[in-house]
C-alpha positions in Angstrom: -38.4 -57.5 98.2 -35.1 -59.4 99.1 -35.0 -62.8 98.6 -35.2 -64.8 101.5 -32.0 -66.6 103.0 -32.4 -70.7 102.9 -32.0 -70.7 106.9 -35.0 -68.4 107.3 -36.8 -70.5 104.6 -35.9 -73.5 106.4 -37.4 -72.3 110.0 -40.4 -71.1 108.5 -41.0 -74.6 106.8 -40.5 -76.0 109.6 -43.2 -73.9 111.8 -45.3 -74.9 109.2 -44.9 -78.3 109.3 -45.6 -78.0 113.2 -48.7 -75.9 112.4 -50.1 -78.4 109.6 -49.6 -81.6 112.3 -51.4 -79.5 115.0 -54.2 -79.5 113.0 -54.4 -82.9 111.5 -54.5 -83.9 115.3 -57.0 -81.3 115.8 -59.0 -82.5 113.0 -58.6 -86.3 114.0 -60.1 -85.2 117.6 -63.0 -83.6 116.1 -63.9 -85.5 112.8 -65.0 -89.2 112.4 -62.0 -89.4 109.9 -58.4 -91.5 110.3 -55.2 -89.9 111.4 -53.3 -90.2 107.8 -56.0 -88.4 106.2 -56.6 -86.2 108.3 -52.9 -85.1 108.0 -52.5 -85.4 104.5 -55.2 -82.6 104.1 -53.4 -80.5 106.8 -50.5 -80.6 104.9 -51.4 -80.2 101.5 -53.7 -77.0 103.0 -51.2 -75.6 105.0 -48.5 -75.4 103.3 -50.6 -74.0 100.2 -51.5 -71.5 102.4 -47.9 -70.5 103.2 -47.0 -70.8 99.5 -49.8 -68.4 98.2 -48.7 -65.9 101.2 -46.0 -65.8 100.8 -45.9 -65.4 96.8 -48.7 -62.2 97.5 -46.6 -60.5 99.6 -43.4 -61.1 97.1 -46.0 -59.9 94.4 -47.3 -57.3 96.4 -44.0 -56.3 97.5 -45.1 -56.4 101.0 -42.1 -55.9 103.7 -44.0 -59.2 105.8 -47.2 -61.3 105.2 -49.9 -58.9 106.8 -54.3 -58.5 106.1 -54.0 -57.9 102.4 -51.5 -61.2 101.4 -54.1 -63.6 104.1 -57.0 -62.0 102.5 -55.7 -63.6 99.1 -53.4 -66.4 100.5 -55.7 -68.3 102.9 -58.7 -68.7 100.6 -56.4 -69.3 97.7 -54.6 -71.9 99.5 -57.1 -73.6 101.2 -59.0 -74.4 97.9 -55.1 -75.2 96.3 -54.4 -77.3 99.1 -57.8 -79.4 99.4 -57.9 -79.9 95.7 -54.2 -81.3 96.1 -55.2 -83.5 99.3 -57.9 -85.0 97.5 -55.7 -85.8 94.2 -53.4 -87.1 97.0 -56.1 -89.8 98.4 -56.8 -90.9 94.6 -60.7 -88.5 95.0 -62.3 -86.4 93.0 -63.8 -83.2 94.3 -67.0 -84.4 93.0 -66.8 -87.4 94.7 -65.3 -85.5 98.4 -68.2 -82.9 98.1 -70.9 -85.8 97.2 -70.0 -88.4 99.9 -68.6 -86.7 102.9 -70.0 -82.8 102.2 -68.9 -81.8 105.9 -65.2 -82.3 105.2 -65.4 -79.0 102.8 -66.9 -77.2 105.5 -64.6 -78.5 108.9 -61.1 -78.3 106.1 -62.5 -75.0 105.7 -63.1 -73.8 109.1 -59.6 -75.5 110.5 -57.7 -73.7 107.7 -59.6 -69.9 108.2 -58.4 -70.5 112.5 -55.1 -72.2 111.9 -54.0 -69.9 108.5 -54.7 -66.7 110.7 -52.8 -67.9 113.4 -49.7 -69.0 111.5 -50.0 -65.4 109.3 -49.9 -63.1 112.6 -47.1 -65.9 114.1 -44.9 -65.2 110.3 -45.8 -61.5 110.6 -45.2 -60.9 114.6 -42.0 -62.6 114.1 -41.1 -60.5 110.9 -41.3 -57.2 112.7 -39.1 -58.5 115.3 -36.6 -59.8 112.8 -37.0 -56.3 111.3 -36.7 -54.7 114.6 -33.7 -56.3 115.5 -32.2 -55.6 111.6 -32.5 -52.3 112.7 -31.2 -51.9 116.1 -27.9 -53.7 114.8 -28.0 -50.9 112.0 -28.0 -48.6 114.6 -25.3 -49.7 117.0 -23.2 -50.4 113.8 -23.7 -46.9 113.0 -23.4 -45.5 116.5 -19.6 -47.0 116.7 -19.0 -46.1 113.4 -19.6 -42.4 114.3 -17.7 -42.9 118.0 -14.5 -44.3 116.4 -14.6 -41.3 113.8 -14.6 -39.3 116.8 -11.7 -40.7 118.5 -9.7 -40.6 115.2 -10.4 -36.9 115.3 -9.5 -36.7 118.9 -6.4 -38.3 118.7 -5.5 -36.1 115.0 -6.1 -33.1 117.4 -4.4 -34.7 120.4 -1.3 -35.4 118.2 -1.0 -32.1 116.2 -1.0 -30.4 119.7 1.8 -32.4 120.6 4.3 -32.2 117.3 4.0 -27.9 117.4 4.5 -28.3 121.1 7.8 -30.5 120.4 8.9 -28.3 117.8 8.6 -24.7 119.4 10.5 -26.1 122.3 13.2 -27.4 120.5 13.5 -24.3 118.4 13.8 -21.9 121.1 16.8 -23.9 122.1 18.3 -23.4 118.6 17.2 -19.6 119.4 19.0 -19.4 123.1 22.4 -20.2 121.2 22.2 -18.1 118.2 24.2 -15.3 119.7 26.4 -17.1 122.0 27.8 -20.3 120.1 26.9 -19.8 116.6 28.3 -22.5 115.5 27.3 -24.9 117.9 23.8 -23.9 117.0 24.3 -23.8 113.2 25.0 -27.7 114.5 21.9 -27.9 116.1 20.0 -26.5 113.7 21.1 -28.8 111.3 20.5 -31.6 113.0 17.1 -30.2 113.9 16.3 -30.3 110.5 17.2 -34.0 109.9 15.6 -34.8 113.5 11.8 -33.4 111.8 12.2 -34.7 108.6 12.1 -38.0 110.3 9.9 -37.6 113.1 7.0 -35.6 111.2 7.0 -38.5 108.5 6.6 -41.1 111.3 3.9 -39.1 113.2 1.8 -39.1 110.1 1.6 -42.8 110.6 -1.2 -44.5 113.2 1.8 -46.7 115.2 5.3 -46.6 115.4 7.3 -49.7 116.9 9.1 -48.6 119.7 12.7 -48.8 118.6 11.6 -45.9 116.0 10.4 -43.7 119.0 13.8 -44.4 120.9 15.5 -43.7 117.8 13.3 -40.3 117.9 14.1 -39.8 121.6 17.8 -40.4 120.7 18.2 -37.6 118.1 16.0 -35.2 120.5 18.6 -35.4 123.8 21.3 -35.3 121.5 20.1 -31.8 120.5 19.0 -31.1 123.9 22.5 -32.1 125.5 24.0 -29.4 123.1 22.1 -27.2 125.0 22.4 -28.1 128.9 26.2 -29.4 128.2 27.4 -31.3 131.1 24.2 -30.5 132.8 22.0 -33.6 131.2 23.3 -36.8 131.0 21.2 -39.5 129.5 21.2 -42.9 129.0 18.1 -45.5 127.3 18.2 -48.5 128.4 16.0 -51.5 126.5 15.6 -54.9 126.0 16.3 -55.7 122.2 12.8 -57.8 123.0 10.9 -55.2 123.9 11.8 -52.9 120.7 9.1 -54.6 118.4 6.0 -53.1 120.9 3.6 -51.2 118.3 2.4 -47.7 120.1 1.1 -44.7 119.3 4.3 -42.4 117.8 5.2 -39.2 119.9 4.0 -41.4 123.0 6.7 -40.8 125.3 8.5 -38.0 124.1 6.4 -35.7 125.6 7.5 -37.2 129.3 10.8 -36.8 128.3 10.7 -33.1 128.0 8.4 -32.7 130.6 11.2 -34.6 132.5 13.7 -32.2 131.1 11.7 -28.5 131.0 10.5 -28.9 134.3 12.8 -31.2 136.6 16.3 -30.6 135.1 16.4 -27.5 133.1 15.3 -25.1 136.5 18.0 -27.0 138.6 21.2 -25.3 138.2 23.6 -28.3 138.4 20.9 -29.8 135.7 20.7 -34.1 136.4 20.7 -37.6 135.0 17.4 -38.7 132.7 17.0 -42.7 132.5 14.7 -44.1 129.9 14.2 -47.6 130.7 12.2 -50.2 128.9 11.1 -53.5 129.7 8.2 -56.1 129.8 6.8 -57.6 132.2 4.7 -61.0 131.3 1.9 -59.6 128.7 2.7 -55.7 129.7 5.4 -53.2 128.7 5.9 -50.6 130.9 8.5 -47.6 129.8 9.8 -45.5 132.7 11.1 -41.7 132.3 13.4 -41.2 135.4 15.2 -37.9 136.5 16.7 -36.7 138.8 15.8 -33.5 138.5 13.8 -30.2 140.8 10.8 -32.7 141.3 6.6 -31.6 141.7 8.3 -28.3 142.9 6.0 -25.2 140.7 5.3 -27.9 138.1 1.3 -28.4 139.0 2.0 -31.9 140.1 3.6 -32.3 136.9 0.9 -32.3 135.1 1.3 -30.6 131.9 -0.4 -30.0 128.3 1.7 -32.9 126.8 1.2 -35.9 129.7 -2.5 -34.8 129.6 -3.0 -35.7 125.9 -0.7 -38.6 126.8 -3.0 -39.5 129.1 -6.5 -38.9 126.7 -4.2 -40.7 124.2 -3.9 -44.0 125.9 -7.4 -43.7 127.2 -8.7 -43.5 123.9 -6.6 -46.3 122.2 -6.4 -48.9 125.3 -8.9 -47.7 127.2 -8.5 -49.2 131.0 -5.7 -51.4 129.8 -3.2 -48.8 129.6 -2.0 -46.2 131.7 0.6 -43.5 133.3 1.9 -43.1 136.6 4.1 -40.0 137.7 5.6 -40.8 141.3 8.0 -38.4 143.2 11.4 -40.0 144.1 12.3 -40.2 147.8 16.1 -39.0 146.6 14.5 -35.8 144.0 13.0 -36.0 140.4 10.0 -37.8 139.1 9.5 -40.6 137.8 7.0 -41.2 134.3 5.8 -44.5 134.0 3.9 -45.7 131.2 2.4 -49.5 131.6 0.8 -50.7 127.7 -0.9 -54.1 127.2 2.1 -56.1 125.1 1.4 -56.3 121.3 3.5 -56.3 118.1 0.2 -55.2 116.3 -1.0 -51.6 116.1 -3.6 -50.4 119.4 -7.2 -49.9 118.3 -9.3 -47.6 118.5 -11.7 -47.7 121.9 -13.9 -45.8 123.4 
């Protein structure tokens, strides 16, 4: 049996304490006898009783004072607690059970009533205790189990995204094999030293956001090799806004939607504009091009923007999200609006 904490100790005192008074009053209504002594024997009875209980059930090892610890407690601690009462008032029991023989038998009485309400009162209120012990348990364990499973989800999310990223950028390295070796010998090198980076940083849970620029940097510089003078790029950020936390490999995955879909099919190719800025207590980073727009692209809604979006969803929840407008002049806009924090996102689901 766990020992009991001094504030439950304390409450349970102090029901006592209102039990014992209740019947001194009680007691004082039905007997001949004074106030003071009528509450000096409530007392010393009552919180014998509670005493012997309470040691029973530790002896016992009971979970909460039930039939067996009143069977033993309330006899025991009414004759404890009378014998104390009368040592109290300067009495013998000899002389109590001589002179006034009906105070043995009313004491008795008020205890049996009064000790087997304040028992089922202590044991009611320990199966609710227990009761709500457990439910906590179970919600603790419930969220427990539901942010394991978002971990997971995002692990799976992400590790569909970085094969995604490389296989694309690969077959880039592939398309110039034959034509400009050495332009892709380039590429590939720098390929290598782009990976070596990025893998290391999507191992991590957040990335600040001047390390996913950095990331986005290396990428269009590879993917510029490819398209020429057909992309032209620019990032555009507020040194401020470069200490946001995020999840890594957030935006990339707009960017190349930007590119595969909007400026890779148009033959003249377009201008891609990363800009980032904040706005009060929100960032918001917006992938413009200029490229063939919704045109064949399923509203633009590809494998990568939808784990972008189950990504935020799952570490912001409603306080982050992603917008993908068409521009009146061609292209798409990307925009993605995060809550503003230099601490890593959490977990929510």
């Amino acid at each position: 049996m766990t020992k009991m904490p001094l504030t439950k100790l304390f409450h349970d005192l102090g029901l006592a304490l209102v039990y014992n008074t209740a019947v001194g009053l009680f007691l004082t209504a039905v007997t001949p006898y004074d106030l003071p002594t009528n509450l000096v024997y409530a007392q010393c009875v009552g919180f014998a009783i509670y005493a012997t209980v309470r040691a029973s059930c530790r002896l016992l090892g009971l979970p909460r004072p039930g039939l067996v610890s009143a069977a033993i407690g309330i006899p025991l601690g009414g004759l404890v607690g009378f014998a104390l009462a009368t040592w109290v008032k300067g009495f013998t029991l000899a002389e109590v059970l001589a002179t006034h023989p009906d105070v043995a038998l009313i004491t008795t009485a008020t205890a049996l009533i009064f000790g087997i309400l304040a028992v089922w009162h202590f044991h009611d209120e320990a199966r609710m205790l227990e009761a709500q012990a457990e439910a906590r348990a179970e919600r603790l364990q419930r969220v427990e189990q539901e942010a394991l499973a978002a971990r997971t989800q995002l692990a799976l999310l992400q590790a569909q995204i970085e094969p995604h990223f490389l296989f694309n950028t690969l077959s880039n390295v592939v398309g110039l094999i034959e034509t400009r070796p050495t332009v892709a010998r380039t590429m590939l090198l720098d390929l290598t030293a782009l990976l070596r980076t990025s893998l290391a940083r999507t191992r991590r849970a957040e990335v600040t956001l001047a390390e996913e620029m950095d990331l986005l940097r290396a990428y269009l510089g590879i993917m510029a090799v490819r398209m020429g003078e057909r992309l032209r790029w620019r990032i555009e950020a507020d040194d401020a806004i470069l200490a946001l936390h995020l999840p890594p490999l957030l935006v990339q995955p707009l960017v190349e939607n930007a590119i595969r879909h909007g400026l890779e099919p148009k033959p003249e190719g377009g201008d891609l504009v990363i800009r980032c800025v904040r706005k009060g207590d929100a960032a918001v980073v917006a992938v413009e091009d200029s490229g063939c727009g919704f045109v064949g692209t399923a509203n633009g809604e590809s494998v990568g923007l939808a784990n972008v979006r189950e990504r935020l969803r799952a570490c912001y929840g409603s306080a982050a999200s992603l917008t993908i407008e068409s521009k009146a002049s061609g292209g798409v806009t990307a925009c993605l609006h995060l809550p503003w924090s230099t601490h890593a996102p959490v977990d929510r689901r």
